[in-house]
N, C-alpha and C positions, 0 to 999 in steps of 0.2 A: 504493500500500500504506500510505497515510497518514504515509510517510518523506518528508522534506523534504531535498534534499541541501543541500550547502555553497554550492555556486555559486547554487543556487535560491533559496534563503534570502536569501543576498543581492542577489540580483536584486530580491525581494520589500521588503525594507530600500530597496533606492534608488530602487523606487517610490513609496513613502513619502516620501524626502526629495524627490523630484520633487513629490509632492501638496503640501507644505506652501508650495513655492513657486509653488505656480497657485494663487493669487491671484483672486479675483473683481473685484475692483475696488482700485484703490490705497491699503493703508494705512491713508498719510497723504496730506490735500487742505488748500490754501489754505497757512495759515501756518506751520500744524505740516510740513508736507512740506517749507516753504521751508527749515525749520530744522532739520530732518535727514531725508533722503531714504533714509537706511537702515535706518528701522525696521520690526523684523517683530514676530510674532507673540507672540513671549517665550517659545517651547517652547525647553525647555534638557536635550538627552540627557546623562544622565548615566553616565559608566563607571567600572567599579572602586567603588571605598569598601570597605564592610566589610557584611556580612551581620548579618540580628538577634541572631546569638548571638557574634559578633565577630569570626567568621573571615574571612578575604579574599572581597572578592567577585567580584574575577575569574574568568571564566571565559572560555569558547571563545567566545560571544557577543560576550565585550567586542573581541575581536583582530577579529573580523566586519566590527562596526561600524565600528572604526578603519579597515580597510581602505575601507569605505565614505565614511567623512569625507573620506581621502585620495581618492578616484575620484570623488569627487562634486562638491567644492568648491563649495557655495551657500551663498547668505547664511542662509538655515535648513531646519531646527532648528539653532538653538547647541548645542552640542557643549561639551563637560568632561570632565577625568579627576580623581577625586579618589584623591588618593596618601594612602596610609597608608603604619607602620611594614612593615604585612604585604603591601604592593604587592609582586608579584616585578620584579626588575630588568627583565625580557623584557618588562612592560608602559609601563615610564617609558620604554624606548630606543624600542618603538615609536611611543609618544608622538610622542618628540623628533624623528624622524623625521619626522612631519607636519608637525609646529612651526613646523620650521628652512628649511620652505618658504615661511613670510610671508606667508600670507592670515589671519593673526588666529585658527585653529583647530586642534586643542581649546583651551580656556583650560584652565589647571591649579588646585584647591584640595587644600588640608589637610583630608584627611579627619577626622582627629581634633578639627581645629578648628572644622570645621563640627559635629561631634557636639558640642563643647562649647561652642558657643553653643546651640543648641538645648536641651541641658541647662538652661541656663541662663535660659532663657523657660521651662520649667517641662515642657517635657518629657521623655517615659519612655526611659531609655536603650535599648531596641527599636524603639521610632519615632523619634528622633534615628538610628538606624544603619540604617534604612531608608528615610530623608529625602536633606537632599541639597540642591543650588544650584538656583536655577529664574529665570525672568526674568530681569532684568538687572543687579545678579544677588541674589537673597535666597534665604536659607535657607528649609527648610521641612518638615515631615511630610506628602510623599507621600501625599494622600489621606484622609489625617487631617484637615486643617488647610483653616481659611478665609481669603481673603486682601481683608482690605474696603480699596481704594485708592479713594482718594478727590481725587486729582488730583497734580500735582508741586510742588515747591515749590523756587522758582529761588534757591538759594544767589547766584548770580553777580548776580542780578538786586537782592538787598539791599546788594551792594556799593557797584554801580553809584549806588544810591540813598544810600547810606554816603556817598558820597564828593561829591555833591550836597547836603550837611545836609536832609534828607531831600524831596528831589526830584527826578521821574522826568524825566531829558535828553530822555528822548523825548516821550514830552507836554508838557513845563514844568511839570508838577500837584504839588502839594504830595499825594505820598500817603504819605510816610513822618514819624516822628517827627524833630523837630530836637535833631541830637544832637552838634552841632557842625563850624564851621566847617574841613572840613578843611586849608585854607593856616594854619590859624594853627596846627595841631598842632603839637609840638615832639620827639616819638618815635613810630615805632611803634605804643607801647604804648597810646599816648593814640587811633591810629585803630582798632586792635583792639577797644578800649572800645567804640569808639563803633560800630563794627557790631557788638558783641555788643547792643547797645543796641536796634541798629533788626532785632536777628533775632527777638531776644525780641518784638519789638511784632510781627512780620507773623506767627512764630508764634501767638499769643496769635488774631490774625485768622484764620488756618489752622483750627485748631482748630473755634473757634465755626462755621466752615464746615464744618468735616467731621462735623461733629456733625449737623448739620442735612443733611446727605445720606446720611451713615448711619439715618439714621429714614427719609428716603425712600427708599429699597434694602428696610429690614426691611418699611416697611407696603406699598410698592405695585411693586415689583421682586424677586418671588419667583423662585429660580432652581429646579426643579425637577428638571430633569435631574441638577446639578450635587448636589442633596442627594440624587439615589438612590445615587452612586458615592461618595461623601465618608463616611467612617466617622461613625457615629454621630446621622447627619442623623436618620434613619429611627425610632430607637431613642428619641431627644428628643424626635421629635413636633414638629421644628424646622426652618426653611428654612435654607440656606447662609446666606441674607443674614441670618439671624434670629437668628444663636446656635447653631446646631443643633449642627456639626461639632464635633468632638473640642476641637480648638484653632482659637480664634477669633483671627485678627490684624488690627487697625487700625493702623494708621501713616501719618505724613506721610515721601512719601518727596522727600527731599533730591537734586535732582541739579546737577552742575555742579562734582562735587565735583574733580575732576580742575582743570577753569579757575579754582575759590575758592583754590586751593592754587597755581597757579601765578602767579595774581594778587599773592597776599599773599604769597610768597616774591619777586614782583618788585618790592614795594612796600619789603618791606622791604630785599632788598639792593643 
């Protein structure tokens, strides 16, 4: 009769999370795999937040899912709850519940706070409250928004070379700037410098790279699929890679941030 029940629903939900983990072929191969064996796809479900006009967005779908995270337990889709003022209690406790179990899911955000970063890139306060966490993890406008990544950029790896006046242990090459001899520092403050030194220099290389794959994406890597479902592709006359979507985003993304922080809090104390 075109009614879906509760249990069927979710039956249909963990078919889903079974598809995303069949896999055709591995990932990651060679050296990216050696270097982490856990990565997926970067679908990131989102539960709760706040609706476009700013009321809760909880509903009976979100408790669904949650049960599902809970019976499912796979490495993906990632999974989130974003908490607002106006979350009711019955959705953090079941939350917690999953939590307190220790496989790493849901992860928990600020819904308010993810709204006001998104505000603060320039977008409209209806698509900031219909956006949300994605990947691993960034903000974003939900179908709005384009996301041109253009490789990683190893925070830990400028240290390593920091702390070599700028030379890679592992090759012996001189590929960083000489920004001084770390045994003769005399604080802290004096090594801090000197990686802010050599971040500034591999960014400044990032860049002029990403620059130059960003033009190759817009002239000969047209996503087409990707600009029928993206707001405003259609409407520009624009491809995803080209400008088209609502909100356009370039970034270098920084990772390692968790090891730069543990590094140089053990460096310093």
């Amino acid at each position: 009769e075109g009614i879906v029940t509760q249990e069927k629903a979710k039956e249909l939900l963990e078919c889903l999370w079974i598809k995303f983990n069949n896999q055709p072929a591995p990932p990651k191969v060679g050296v990216t795999l050696a270097e982490s064996g856990t990565y997926t796809d970067f679908a990131n479900i989102n539960n709760g937040g706040l609706k476009a006009d700013g009321s809760d967005g909880v509903n009976d779908l979100t408790y669904l899912i949650l049960d599902v995270i809970d019976e499912m337990r796979l490495l993906q889709p990632s999974t989130n709850i974003q908490l607002s003022k106006k979350s009711p209690d019955r959705f953090l406790k079941r939350a917690g519940e999953i939590i307190r179990k220790g496989w790493g899911q849901p992860s928990v955000f600020n819904a308010e706070e993810v709204i006001e970063e998104m505000l603060r890139q320039g977008k409209s306060l209806e698509d900031a409250r219909c956006g949300g966490t994605s990947g691993c993890v960034e903000t974003g406008a939900f179908g709005k928004e384009s996301y041109i990544l253009t490789g990683y950029f190893n925070l830990v790896k400028v240290l390593e070379i920091t702390l070599n006046n700028g030379i890679d242990p592992q090759t012996g090459k001189k590929i960083g700037m000489e920004s001084g001899e770390p045994t003769q520092f005399n604080s802290f403050e004096e090594l801090l410098t000197s990686f802010k030194k050599q971040l500034h220099h591999f960014i400044e290389i990032k860049i002029r790279g990403n620059n130059i794959i960003e033009r190759l994406y817009t002239t000969y890597m047209p996503a087409p699929f990707l600009s029928i479902i993206i707001s405003d592709c259609i409407e520009n006359g624009k491809d995803y890679n080209a400008g088209g979507a609502r909100y356009n985003t370039d970034y270098i993304q920084g990772v390692g941030i968790g090891s730069i922080t543990d590094s140089l809090s053990t460096i310093k104390y």
